[in-house]
C-alpha positions in Angstrom: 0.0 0.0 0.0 3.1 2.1 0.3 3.8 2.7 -3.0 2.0 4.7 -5.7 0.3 3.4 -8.9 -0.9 6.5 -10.0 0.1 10.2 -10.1 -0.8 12.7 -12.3 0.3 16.3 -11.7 -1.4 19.4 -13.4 -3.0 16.7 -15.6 -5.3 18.5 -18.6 -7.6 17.6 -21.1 -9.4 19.9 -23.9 -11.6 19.6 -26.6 -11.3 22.4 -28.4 -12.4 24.9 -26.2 -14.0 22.5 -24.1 -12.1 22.3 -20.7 -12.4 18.6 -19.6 -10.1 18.0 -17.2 -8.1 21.1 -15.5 -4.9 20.4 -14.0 -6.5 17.4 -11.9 -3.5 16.0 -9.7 -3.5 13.0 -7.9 -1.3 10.4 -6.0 -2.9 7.0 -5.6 -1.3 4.0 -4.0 -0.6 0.2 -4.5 -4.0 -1.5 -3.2 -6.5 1.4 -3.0 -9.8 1.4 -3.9 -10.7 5.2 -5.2 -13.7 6.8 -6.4 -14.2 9.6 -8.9 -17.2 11.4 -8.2 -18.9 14.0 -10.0 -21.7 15.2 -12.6 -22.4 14.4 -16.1 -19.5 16.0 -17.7 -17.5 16.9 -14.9 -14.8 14.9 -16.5 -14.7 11.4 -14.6 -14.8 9.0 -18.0 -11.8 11.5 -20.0 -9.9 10.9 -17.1 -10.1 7.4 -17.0 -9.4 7.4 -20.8 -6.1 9.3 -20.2 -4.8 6.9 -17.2 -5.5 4.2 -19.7 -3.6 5.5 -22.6 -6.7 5.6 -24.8 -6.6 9.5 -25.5 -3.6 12.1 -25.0 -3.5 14.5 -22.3 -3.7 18.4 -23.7 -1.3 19.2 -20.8 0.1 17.9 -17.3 1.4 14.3 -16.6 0.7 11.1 -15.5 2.3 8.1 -14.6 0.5 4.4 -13.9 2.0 1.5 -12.9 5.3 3.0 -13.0 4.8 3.9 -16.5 4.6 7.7 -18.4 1.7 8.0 -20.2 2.4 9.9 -23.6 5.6 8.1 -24.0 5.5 4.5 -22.5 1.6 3.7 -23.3 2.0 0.2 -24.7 3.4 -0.5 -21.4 0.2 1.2 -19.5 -2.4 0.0 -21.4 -0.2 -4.3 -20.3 -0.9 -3.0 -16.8 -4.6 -1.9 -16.6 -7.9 -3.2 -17.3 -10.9 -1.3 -18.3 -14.2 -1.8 -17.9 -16.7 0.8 -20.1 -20.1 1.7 -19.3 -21.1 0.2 -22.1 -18.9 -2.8 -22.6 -18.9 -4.3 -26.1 -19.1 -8.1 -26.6 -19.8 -10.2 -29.6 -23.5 -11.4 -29.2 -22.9 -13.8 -31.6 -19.9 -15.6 -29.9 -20.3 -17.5 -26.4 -18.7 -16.3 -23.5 -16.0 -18.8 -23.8 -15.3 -17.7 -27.0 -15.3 -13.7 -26.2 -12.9 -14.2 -23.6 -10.9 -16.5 -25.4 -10.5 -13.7 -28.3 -9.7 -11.1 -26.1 -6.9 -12.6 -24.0 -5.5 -13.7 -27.3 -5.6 -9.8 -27.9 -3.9 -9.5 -24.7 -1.3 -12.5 -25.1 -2.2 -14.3 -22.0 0.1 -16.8 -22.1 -3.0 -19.7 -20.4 -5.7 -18.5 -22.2 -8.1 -22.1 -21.7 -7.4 -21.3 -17.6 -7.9 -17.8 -17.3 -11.0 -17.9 -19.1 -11.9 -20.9 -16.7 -11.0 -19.1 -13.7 -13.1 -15.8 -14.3 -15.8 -17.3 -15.6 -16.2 -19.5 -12.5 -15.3 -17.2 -10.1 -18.2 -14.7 -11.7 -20.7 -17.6 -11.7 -20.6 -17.9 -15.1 -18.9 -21.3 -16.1 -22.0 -23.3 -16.2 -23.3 -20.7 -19.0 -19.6 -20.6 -21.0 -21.3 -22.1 -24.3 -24.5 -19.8 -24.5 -24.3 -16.7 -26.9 -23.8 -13.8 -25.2 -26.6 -12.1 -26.8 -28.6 -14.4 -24.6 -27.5 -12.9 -21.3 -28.9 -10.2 -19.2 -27.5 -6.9 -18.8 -26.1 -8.7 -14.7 -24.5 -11.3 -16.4 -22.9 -9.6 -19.3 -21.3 -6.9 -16.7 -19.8 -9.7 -15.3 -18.3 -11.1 -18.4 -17.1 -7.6 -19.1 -15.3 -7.2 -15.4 -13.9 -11.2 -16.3 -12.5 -9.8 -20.1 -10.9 -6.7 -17.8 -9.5 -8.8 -15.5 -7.9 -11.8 -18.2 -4.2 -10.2 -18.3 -3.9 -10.1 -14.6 -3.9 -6.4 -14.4 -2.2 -4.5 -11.6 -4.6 -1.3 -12.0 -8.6 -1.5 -12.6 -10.4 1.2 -14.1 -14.6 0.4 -13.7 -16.9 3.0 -15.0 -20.5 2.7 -13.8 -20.3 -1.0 -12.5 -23.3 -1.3 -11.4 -25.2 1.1 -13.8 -28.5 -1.0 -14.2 -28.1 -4.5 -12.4 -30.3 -5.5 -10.7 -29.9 -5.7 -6.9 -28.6 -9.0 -6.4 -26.7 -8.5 -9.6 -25.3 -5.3 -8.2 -24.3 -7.0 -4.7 -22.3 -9.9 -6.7 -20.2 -7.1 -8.5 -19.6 -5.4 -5.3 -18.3 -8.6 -3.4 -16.2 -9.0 -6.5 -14.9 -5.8 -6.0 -14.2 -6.4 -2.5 -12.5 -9.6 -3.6 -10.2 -7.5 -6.0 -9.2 -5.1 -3.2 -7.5 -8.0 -0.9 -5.5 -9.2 -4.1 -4.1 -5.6 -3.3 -5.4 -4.7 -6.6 -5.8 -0.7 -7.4 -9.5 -0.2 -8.3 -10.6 3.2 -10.0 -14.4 3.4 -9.9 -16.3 5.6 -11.7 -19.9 5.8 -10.4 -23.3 7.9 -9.3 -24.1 5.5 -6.9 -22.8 7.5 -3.7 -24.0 4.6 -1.6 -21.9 2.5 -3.1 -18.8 4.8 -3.7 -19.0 5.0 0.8 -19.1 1.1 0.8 -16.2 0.4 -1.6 -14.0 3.1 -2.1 -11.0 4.0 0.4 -10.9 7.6 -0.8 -12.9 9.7 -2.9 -12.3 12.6 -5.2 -15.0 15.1 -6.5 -14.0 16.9 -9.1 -16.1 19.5 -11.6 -13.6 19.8 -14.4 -11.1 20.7 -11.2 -10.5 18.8 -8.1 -13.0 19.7 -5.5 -12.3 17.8 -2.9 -10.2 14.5 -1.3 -10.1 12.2 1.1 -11.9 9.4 2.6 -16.0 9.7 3.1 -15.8 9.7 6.2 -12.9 12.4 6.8 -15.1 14.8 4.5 -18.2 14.4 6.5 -16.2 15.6 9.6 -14.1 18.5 7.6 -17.6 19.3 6.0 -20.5 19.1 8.8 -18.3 17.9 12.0 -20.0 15.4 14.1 -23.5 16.0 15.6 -24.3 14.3 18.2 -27.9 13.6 19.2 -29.2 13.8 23.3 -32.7 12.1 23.1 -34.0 14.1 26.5 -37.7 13.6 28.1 -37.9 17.4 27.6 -35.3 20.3 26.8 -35.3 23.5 29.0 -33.1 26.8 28.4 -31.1 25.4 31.0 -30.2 22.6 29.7 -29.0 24.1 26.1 -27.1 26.6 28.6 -25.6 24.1 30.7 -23.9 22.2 27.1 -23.3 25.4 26.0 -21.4 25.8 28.4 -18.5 23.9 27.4 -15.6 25.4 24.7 -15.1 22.4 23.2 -18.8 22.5 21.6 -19.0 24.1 18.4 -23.0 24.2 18.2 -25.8 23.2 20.3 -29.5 23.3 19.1 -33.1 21.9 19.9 -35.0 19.5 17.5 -37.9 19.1 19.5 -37.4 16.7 22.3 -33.8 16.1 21.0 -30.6 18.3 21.8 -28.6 18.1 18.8 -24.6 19.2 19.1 -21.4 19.4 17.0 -18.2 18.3 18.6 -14.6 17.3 17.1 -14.5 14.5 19.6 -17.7 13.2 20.6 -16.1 9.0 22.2 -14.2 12.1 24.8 -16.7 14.8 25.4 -19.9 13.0 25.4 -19.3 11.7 29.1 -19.0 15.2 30.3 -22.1 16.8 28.3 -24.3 13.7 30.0 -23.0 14.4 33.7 -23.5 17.8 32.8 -27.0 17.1 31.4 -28.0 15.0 34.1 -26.6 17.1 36.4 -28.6 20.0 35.2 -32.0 18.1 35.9 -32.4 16.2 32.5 -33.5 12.9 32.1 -31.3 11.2 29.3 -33.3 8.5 27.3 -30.1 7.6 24.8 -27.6 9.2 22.8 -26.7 8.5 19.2 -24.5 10.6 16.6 -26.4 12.1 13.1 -24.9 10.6 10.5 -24.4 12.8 7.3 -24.2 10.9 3.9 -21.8 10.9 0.9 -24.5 12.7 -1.1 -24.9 15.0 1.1 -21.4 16.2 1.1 -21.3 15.7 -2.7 -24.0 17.9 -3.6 -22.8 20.5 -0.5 -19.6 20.9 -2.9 -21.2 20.1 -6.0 -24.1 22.3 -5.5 -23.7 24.7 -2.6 -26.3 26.5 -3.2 -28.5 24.0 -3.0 -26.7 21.6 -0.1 -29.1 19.4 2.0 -30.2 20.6 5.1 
């Protein structure tokens, strides 16, 4: 995990005068599973393109796998696998027969047991000889995340993986995911599922064109919103609020009608003292939790911050 796959510095993308990608820089280790997050033509699929060696950068640099891209991208495109929103198979062929064609493409050197092992470990084997053009949408992302995988990349680039599936569908992709990840694997995903991108992902970046923000979910809740912690009281009183208030360390103390709702840096520390305080003060305590914010609502806070949820 020490060591980084990818870096990109000042890296830059125009077409025409269309800015793509503006000087997006990153450093990604060995292992990680990261998330690009952002809206329709913020820029997530043209950078996945570049980090792939598929298109040329218009400025910047980037490296993968140890390699330059613009000047070693045979090399890059050995190491990573790709996965397209809309992957491209032959309908006609089986799924034996795809995969078999493309890790000839890729000069797998065991092409009968690669395509054996991914096609098992997808739940596909049983189904090698049917067309393709017979599956559904689930099973054909699967045999699209097997074609990715054939060459034994060291960096995964998934773009929508679970745009579609079903929900048992979606859940077999995500185990595989999970899966990938302890292979030590680096897995870039590409999605609008936010839910998904706070299961999966180690560390997200939101980017609009330009780099927005980075780091894990749960590091940009805090930086974002802090950490509110909920006192569910039999009744709140002005004395109450005063006696929290009290303390410096709180950075906000409010009433949501029987509940006392307050943002603190440290809330395993300082919650002990706000309930002696509390009950000290004459409340009665009936639990505490803590108000968990979601990844949406810090993606559309910087996304949209004019119209952040509440």
């Amino acid at each position: 995990m020490t060591d980084t796959m990818i870096y990109t510095n000042n890296l830059t993308k125009s077409f025409g005068e269309n800015l793509a990608v503006d000087r997006l820089s990153l450093s990604i280790p060995a292992g990680e599973v990261f998330g690009l997050l952002g809206p329709n033509g913020a820029g997530k699929t043209t950078t996945i393109r570049m980090l792939a060696a598929l298109i040329a950068p218009t400025g910047g640099e980037a490296r993968v796998a140890g390699f330059q891209i613009g000047q070693q991208d045979r090399e890059v495109r050995k190491a990573v696998g790709i996965l397209t929103e809309n992957p491209g198979m032959y309908n006609q062929l089986s799924a034996e027969r795809n995969l078999s064609f493309f890790a000839k493409l890729y000069e797998v050197a065991d092409i009968p047991g690669q395509v054996e092992r991914y096609l098992r470990m997808l739940g596909l084997w049983d189904r090698r000889h049917e067309a393709v053009g017979t599956f559904s949408k689930g099973m054909r992302q699967k045999l699209a995340i097997a074609r990715a995988l054939l060459h034994e990349p060291r960096v995964l680039y998934l773009d929508e993986p679970t745009s579609g599936l079903d929900p048992e569908a979606s859940r077999i992709v995500r185990d595989f995911i999970a899966e990938l990840r302890h292979e030590g694997r680096t897995i870039i995903i590409c999605t609008h599922n936010l839910n998904e991108a706070d299961r999966l992902c180690d560390r997200v970046a939101v980017f609009r064109s330009e780099l927005l923000a980075l780091d894990t979910p749960t590091n940009l809740r805090r930086q974002i919103f802090g950490r509110r912690v909920v006192f569910h009281l039999a009744e709140v009183t002005p004395a109450l609020l005063d006696a929290v208030r009290a303390y410096g360390f709180v950075q906000q103390a409010e009433v949501l009608e029987d509940k006392l709702v307050v943002t603190l840096d440290d809330p395993e520390a300082q919650n002990p003292l706000l309930v002696t305080a509390l009950v000290g003060a004459g409340a009665q305590v009936r639990f505490v939790g803590e108000l968990r914010r979601s990844l949406e609502d810090v993606y559309l806070h910087l996304v949209n911050p004019q119209k952040e949820a509440n």
